[in-house]
N, C-alpha and C positions, 0 to 999 in steps of 0.2 A: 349421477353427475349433476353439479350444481351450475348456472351458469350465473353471474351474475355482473352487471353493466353499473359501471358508477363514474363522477367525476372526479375525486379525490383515490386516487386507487392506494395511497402510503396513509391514509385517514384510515380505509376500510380494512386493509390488511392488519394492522392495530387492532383493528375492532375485531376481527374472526379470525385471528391467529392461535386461539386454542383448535377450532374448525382446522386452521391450514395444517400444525402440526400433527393433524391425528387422522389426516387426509393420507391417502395410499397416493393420489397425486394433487398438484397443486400450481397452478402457472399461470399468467399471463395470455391475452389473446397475440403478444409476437411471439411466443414461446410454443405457445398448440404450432402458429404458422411454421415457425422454425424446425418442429416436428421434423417436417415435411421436405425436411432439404435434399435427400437423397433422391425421392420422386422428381425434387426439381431440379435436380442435374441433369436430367432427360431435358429438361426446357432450355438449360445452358446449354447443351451441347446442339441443340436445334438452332438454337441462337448465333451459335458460333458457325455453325455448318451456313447458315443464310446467310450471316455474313460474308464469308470468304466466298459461296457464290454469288453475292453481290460483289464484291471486288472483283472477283474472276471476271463476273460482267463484263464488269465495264474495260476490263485489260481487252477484251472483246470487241466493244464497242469504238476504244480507241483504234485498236484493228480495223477494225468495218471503214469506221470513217478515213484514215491515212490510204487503205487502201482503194476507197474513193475518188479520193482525190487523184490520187497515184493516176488510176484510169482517167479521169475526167481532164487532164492537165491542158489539153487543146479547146475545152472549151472554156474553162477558166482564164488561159491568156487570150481568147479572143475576148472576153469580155470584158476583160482589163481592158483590150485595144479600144474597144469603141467607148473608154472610159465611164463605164461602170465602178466603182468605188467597192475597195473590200468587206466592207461591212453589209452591203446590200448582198455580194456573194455569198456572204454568212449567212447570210440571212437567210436565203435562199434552201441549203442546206439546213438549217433549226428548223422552219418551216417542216421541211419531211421528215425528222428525227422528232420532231414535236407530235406529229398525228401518230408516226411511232410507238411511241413513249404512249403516249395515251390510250393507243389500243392497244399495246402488252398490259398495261396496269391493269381498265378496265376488265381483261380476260383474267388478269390475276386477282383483283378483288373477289369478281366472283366466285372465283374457285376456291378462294381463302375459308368460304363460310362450309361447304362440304368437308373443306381438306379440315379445316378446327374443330369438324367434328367428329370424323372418321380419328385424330388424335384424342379430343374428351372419350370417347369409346373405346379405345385402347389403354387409357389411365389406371392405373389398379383402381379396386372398386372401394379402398380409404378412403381416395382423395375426393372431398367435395368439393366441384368446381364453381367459382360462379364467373357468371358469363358477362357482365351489366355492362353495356355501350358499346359490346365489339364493335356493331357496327359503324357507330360512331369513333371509333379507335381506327378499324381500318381505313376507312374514307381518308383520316388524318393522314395516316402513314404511307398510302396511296399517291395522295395532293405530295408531299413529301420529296414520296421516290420519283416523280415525275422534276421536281425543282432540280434533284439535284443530277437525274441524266442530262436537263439540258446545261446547268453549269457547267457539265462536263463538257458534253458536245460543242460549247460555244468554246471552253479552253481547245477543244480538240482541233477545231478548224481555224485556228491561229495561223497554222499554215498557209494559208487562203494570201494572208500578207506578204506572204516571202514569196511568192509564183507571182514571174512577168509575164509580158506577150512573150518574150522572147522564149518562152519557155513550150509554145505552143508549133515554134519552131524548130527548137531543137529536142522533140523527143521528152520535153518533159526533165531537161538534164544543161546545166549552163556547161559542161565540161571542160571545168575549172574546179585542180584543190589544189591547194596552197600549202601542205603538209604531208607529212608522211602518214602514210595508209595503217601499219602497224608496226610492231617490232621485229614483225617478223620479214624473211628474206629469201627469197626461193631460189638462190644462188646456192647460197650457205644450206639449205634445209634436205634433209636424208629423206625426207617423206615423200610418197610420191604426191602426184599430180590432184589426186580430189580431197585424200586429205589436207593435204597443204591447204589447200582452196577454202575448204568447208572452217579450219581451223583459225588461218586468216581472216575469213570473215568475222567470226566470231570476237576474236579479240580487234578488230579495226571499227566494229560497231557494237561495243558495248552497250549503249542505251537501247538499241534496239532489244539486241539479245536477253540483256539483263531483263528486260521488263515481260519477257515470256519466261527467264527463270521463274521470275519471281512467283509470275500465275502459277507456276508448276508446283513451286515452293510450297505454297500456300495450304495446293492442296493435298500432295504429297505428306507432307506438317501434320493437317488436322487429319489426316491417314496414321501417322505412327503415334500420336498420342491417344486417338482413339485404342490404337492395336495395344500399346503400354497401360494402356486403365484397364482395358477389359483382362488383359494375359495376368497384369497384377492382381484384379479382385478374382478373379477364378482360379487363382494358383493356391489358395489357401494358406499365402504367407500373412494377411493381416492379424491372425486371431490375437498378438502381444497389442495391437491399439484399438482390438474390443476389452481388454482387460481380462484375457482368457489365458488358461494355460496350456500351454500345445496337445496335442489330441492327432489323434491318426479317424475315429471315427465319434459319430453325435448319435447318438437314442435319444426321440422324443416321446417319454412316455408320462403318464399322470402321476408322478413326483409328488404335486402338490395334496395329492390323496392323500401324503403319510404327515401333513404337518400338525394334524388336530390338539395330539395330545403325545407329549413325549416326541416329536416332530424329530429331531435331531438325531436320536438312538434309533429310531426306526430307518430313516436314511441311509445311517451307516452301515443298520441289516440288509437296507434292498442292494446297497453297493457290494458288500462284502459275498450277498450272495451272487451277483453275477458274475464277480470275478471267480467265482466256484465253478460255477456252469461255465464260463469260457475257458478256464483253464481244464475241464472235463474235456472239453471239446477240443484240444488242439490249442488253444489261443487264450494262451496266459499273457495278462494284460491288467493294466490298475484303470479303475472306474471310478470317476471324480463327477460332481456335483456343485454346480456354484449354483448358490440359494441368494434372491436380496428382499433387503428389507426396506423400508421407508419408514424412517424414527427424526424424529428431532434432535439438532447437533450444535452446541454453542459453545463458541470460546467469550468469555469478557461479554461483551453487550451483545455482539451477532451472534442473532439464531437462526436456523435454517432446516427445513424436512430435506432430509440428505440422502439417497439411497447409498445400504450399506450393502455390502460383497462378504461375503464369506464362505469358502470353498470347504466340502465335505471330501476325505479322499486325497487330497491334496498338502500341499506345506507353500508358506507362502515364498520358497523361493525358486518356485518352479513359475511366479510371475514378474514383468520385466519392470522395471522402474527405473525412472528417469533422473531423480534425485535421492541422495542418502543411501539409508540398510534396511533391508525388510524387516518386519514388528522381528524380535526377538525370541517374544514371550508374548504373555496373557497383562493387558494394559497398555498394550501397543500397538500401531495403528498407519495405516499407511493413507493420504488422501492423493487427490487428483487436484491439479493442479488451480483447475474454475471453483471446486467446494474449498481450497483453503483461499483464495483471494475472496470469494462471497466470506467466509468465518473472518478475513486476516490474521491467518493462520499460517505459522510456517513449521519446517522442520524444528524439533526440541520445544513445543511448545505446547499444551496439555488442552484438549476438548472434550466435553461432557454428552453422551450417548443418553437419551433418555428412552428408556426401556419400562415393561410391564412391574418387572423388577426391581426399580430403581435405577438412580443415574450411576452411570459408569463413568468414570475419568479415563481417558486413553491416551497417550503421548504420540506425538506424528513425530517416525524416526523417518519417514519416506516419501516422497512423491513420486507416484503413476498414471498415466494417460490412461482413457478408455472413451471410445465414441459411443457407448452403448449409457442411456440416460441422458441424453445432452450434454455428456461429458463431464459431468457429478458422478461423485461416490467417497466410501468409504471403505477400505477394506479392513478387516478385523484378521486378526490371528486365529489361527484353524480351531486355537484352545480354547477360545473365548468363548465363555458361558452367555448366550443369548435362548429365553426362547423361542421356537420355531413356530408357535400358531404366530405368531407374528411375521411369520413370512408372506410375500406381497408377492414372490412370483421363482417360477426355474427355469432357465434358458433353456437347456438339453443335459444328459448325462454324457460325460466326454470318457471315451476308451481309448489310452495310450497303452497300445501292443507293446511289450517289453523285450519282445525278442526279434527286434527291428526289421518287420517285414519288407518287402517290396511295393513298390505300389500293385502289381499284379495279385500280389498275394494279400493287400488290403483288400483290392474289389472282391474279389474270392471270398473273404472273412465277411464283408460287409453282407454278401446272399446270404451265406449260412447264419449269421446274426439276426436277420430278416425274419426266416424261419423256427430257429429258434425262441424267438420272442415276436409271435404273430400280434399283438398287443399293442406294440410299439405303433406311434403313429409316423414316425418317419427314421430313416435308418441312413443316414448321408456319410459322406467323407467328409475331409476339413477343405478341400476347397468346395465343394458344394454346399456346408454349412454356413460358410463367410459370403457365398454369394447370397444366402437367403438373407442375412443379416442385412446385405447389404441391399436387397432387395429389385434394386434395378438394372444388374449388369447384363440382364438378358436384352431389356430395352436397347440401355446403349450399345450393344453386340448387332442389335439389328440396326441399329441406327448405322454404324461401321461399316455393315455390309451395303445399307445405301449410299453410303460416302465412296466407295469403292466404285460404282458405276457411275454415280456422277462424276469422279474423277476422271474416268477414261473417258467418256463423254466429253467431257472437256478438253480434256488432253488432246485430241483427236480433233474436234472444232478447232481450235486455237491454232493448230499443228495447219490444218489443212487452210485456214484464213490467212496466215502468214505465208506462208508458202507460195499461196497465190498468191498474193501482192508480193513477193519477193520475182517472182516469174514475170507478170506485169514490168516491173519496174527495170529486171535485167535482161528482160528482151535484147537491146544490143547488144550486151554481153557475152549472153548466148549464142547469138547470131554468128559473133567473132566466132567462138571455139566451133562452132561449128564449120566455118568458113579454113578455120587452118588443120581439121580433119579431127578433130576431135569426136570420139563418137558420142553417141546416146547412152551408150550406157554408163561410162564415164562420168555424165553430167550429171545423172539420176544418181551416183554412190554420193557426188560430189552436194546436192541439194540435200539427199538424206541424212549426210554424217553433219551436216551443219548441226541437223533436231535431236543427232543421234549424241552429239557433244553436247548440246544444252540439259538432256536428257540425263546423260551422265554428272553436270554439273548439280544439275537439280536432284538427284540422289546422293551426292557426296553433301551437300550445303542440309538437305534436310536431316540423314542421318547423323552431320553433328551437333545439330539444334533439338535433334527428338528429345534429348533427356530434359534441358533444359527446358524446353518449351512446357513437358508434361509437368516439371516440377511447378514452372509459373502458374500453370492455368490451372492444374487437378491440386496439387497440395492447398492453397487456401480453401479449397470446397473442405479437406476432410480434418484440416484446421480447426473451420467453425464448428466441426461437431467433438471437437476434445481429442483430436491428434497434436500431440505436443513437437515434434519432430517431424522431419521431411522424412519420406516413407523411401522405402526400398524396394523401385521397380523391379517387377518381372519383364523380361523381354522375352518375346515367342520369335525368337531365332529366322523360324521358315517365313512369317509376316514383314517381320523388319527387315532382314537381308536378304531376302528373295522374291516373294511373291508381288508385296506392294514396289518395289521397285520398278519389278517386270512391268509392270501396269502402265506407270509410265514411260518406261521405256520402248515397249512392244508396241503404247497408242502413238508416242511420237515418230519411230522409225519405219512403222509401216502406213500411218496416213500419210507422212512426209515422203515415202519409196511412191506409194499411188499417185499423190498429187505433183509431183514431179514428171511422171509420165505426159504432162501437157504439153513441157518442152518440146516435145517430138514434135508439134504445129509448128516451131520456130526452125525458120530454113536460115539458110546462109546466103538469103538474098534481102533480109531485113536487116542487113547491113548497110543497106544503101539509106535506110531513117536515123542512120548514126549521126551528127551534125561534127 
């Protein structure tokens, strides 16, 4: 490998373009970087995850603070009384949220520099990281997040403005509204008594409610798109947008042993013989080969080192394409969409293959996707006369079973293929060949499973933070039902089904965002790498409609059934603080 640094980089490729053409690779240092994009979808997705717990945060933090205030409301109107001014009250409040703020940070700074490296250590061991300025990066982004909790905090305690003395008087409550409570009517309503209540509330204080959907939302969301990337790259339906042709099982063995001399004939002996031995054995089955090359490929002025595709075992319309008909024949030729806009180059239009042999003319009757190459290629017709020491690399040997087994009866076939062939360096299915391709869905799988406790973690703070300031605040309220015989337990259904309908809300709102959300955020990643189409999720059934729901269902209904149980301290003699 050559490296080499220059200022004019369209001067120097000129200059050593016999070098780039005869090169097995050839690129750019954003091109090495772009390598690497699958590794960094592990850093988007980490990215995305701190985000929405930074949002969750602060949906938090505006918690904490209302429901401050909520309690505090007697000493805020006297301090109004003895005319103290709003803004000094603020102040007051920034002040503690500022030493706050500043020792969360400080604790998080420093733990940023173990946790980045406990993550560099976990990296596959391709990626070369470099590290220059974290520390100067973190400090930044630190200084930062402390700006922007207090912008927050100071929009938060706005409230501070609307509380009088008179409010230190009556409970914290002017008891006065000027409007109707909802739309609903407990005359008219077949429900009983706490759902009514619990339901009511919900729709007569939608901001409130809504802004705990939303936390819920958020992280419920990056729960089922995680669960739809990972169910989809492990199902083994991508292999038509690596450019491959369906396969029940992958052999990895030394292929490129047979390309010296006569490369091509000897291939089709090692294929032909193992479809021998499999169908000795039980398991008759066709055994395909995709070989590529790296040759030089020009239409008109644009020339380009192209990887070409050419399948042993195969025909080419056993692969999928996007535009047009597959090559025909021998002089025909199918490209990808990023090598005919590099050549400009379209369907019906003739490019030159430069081979050992001589140049080949080829006609593009087709355009195909493939992420495998950066989304370059070329694929030839199976007849096409190339030779094979010129081959630059073999994916795996793909076995499609012809007498459509099961998937039980695949893993089955996969041991005894094992055995059979102790040689082989790996012996996969198709969704575990796609996940190797894809290289990271193990990471983002764990990544998923940390999303799942931070979630309930969350769910469950949130749940239990509101609630208590819901309790705080309906103190008289309580006091009443309790005064006119209402019991305990009652009030406990009637607190918990409020969390148990936002709960339900927040499941019905994510579940019809999940697709949509996964297409926004996952399809541009597998875009850049030469997916020409938006991909066809897999959904894992028991994840999306059961399990992550439950999560949040189960943290909001049962922190919200406990912290409810506080009520029981409220008598029906704190009725007498009602104004």
């Amino acid at each position: 490998m050559v490296y080499i640094r220059a200022s004019d980089i369209e001067k120097l490729i000129s200059e050593i373009k016999p070098l780039i053409d005869s090169a097995f690779y050839a690129g750019d240092k954003a091109l090495v970087k772009f390598s690497y994009v699958f590794d960094m979808m592990v850093v988007g997705v980490l990215l995305v995850v701190s985000l929405v717990l930074v949002a969750v945060a602060l949906v938090i933090l505006r918690f904490t603070i209302a429901f401050t205030l909520s309690e505090e409301f007697r000493e805020i109107g006297v301090m109004k009384a003895i005319g103290i001014r709003s803004l000094k009250i603020r102040g007051l409040y920034l002040v503690k949220y500022a030493a706050l703020s500043v020792i969360g940070t400080v604790a998080g700074l420093a733990l940023s520099f173990p946790f980045g490296e406990l993550l560099v250590s976990a990296a596959p061991s391709s990626i070369i990281i470099s590290n220059q300025n974290a520390a100067v990066s973190n400090v930044i982004c630190a200084g930062c997040m402390v700006g922007v909790i207090m912008l927050f905090c100071y929009s938060c305690t706005g409230k501070v403005g609307k509380m009088s003395p008179i409010d230190a008087v009556r409970n914290g409550q002017t008891g006065e509204r000027f409007r109707k409570k909802s739309m609903m009517s407990l005359g008219k309503s077949k429900l009983p008594a706490a759902p009514f209540l619990a339901l009511n509330d919900c729709l007569s204080s939608p901001k409130r409610f809504g802004i705990i959907t939303f936390a819920f939302f958020l992280c419920l969301s990056l729960l089922l798109v995680l669960s739809t990337t990972v169910s989809t790259a492990k199902g083994g339906t991508l292999f038509s947008i690596f450019g491959l042709a369906d396969f029940d099982i992958s052999a990895k063995g030394e292929v490129m042993e047979l390309m010296p001399e006569n490369g091509h004939e000897k291939l089709k002996e090692y294929l032909l013989d193992m479809e021998e031995t499999l169908a000795r054995n039980g398991m008759p089955a066709r055994c395909m080969q995709e070989m590529t090359f790296r040759l030089p490929v020009s239409h008109g002025e644009n020339e380009s080192g192209i990887t070409i595709y050419q399948g042993t075992g195969t025909t080419v319309d056993m692969y999928e394409y996007i535009e047009g008909t597959p090559p025909q024949s021998v002089g025909e030729a199918a490209l990808t969409r990023l090598s005919a806009d590099r050549l400009k180059a379209d369907i019906g239009d003739t490019i030159t293959m430069k081979t050992i042999d001589g140049d080949k003319e080829l006609m593009i009757t087709a355009i195909f996707q493939s992420m495998s190459n950066m989304g370059e290629g070329v694929r030839l017709h199976e007849d096409e006369e190339i030779d094979y020491i010129q081959a630059q690399s073999a994916l795996f040997t793909q076995i499609k079973f012809t007498d459509a087994p099961d998937q039980k009866e695949i893993a089955r076939r996969k041991e005894k293929i094992r055995k059979l062939y102790p040689e082989l360096d790996d012996v996969s299915n198709r969704a575990e060949s796609i996940s190797t391709l894809l290289k990271v869905v193990d990471t983002i799988d764990a990544v998923k499973q940390m999303v799942v406790v931070l979630t309930f973690i969350l769910a469950v703070l949130i749940t239990m933070l509101m609630e208590r300031s819901f309790i705080v605040k309906e103190q008289g309220e309580t006091a009443l039902m309790k005064a006119i015989g209402i019991r305990n337990g009652k009030i406990y259904a009637y607190h918990t089904l409020r969390f148990a309908f936002v709960g339900c809300m927040t499941v019905i709102a994510a579940e019809l965002f999940a697709l949509p959300l996964t297409h926004l955020f996952i399809d541009p990643i597998f875009r850049m790498m030469g997916s020409a189409r938006a991909l066809d999720y897999v959904i894992n059934p028991f994840e999306m409609f059961l399990a992550f729901p439950l999560v949040i269902l189960t943290a909001t209904a049962v922190s919200a059934f406990l912290t409810s149980l506080y009520t029981k301290t409220i008598t029906a003699l704190d009725t007498a603080n009602i104004e």
